[in-house]
C-alpha positions as CSV (number, residue, x, y, z in Angstrom):
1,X,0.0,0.0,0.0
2,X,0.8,3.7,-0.7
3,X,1.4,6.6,1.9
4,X,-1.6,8.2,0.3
5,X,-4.0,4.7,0.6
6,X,-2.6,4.4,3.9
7,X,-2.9,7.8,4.8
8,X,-6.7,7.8,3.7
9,X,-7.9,4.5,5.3
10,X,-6.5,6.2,8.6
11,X,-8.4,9.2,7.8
12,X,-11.4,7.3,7.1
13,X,-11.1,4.9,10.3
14,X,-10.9,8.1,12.4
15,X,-13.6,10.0,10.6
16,X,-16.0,6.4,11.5
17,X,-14.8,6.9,15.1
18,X,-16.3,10.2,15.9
19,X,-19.7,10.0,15.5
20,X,-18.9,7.2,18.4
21,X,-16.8,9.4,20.2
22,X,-19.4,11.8,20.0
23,X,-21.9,9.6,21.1
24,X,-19.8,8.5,24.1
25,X,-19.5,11.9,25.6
26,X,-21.5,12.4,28.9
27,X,-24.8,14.6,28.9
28,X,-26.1,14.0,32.3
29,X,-25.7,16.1,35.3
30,X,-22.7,15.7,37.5
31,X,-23.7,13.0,40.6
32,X,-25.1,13.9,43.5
33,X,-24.7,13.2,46.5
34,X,-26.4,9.9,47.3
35,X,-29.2,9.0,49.8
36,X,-27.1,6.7,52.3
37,X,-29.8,5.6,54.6
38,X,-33.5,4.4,53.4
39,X,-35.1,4.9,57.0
40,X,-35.7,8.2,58.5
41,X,-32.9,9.0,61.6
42,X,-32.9,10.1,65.2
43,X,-32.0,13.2,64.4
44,X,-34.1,14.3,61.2
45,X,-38.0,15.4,61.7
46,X,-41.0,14.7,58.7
47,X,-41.9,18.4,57.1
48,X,-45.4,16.6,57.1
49,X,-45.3,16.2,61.3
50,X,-43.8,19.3,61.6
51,X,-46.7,21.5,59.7
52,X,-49.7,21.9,61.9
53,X,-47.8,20.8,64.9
54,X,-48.8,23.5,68.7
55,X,-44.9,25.2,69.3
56,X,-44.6,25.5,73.0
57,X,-42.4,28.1,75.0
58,X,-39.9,27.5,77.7
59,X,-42.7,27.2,80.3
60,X,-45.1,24.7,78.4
61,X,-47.6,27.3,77.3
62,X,-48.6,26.9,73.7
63,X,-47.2,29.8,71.7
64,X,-48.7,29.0,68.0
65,X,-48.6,26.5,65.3
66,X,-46.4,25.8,62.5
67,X,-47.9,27.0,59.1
68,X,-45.4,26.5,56.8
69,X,-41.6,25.5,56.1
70,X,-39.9,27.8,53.3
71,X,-37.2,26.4,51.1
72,X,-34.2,28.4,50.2
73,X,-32.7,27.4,46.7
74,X,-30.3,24.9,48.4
75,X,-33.3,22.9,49.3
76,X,-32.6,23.9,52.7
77,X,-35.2,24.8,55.6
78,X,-34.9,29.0,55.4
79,X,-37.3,29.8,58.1
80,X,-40.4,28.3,60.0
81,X,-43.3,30.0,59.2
82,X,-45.3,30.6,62.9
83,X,-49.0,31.0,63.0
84,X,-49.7,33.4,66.3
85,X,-52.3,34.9,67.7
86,X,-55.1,33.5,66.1
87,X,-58.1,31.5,67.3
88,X,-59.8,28.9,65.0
89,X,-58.1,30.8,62.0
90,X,-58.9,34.4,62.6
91,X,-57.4,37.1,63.6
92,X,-53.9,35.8,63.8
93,X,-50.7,36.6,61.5
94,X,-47.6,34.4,60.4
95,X,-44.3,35.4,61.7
96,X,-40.9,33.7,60.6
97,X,-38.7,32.0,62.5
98,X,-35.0,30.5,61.9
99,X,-35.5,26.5,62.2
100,X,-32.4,26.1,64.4
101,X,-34.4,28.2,67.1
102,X,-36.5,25.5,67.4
103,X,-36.1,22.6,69.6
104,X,-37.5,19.3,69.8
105,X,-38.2,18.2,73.7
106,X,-40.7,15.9,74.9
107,X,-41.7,15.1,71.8
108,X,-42.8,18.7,71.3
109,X,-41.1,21.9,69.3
110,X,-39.9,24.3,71.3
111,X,-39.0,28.0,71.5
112,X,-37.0,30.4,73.7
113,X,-39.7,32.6,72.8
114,X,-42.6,34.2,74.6
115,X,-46.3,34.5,73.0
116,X,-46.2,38.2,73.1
117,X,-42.7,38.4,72.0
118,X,-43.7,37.0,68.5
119,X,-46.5,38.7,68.4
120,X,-43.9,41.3,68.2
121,X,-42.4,40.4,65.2
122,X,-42.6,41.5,61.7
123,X,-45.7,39.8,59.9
124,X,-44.7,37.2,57.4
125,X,-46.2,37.3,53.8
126,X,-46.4,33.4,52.5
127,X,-47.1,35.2,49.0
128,X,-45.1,37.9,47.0
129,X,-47.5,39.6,44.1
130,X,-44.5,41.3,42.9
131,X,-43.0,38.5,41.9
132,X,-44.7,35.5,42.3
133,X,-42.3,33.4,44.8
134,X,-45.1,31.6,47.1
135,X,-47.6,30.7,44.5
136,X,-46.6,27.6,43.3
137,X,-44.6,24.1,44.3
138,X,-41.1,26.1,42.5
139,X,-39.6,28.7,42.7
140,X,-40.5,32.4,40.9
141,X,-37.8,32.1,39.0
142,X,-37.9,28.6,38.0
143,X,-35.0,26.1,38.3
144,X,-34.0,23.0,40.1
145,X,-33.8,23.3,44.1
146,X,-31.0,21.6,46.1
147,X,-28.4,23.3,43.1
């Protein structure tokens, strides 16, 4: 064989490769971090349990309930979303409050907090109008949570 037949039989064996090549290159997401444990653990609390549940204050007294957890784009807990003041419903408002403020004891969630002094505090709006964050199971903006 020729240079030039052996040059173009190499050039055609590599041109066949590449669609391969190009088929073989990686279009999925980088890995994530694996689950590694399928049963909840001592130290980890149900969203589920933890919405509607009475929070209690230092002395016992019920202080509210919990309305809501928020979810920052991490996919982490951002705050705890309080329901105080109100009776059956009415007349009450939502006030946040940072998740590691709360304390599980007894079998109850906790808070260093009086009544009064979250009655306090700034009113929480579950909703935005402006731009739309709170209106559906994603975020405003769209996108993936946990990224």
């Amino acid at each position: 064989m020729s240079k030039t037949t052996m040059s173009a039989v190499f050039a055609a064996i590599v041109a066949a490769a590449a669609p391969g090549a190009y088929a073989q290159t990686n279009t999925m997401p980088a890995t994530r971090a694996a689950v590694t444990s399928h049963i909840i653990q001592s130290d980890e609390v149900r969203a589920s349990k933890m919405i509607g549940s009475t929070v209690y204050d230092s002395q016992n007294r019920s202080i509210g309930k919990v309305s809501d957890l928020v979810l920052n784009r991490n996919g982490s807990v951002d705050v705890v979303v309080v329901d105080v003041g109100s009776f059956l419903g009415v007349g009450g408002k939502y006030v946040a409050v940072p998740l590691t403020d709360i304390k599980t004891d007894n079998n109850r969630l906790t808070l260093d907090r009086t009544k009064e002094q979250l009655q306090q505090m700034a009113a929480y709006q579950l909703e935005n109008s402006d731009t739309g964050a709170g209106k559906s199971t994603s975020p405003a903006t769209g996108g993936h949570l946990g990224r």
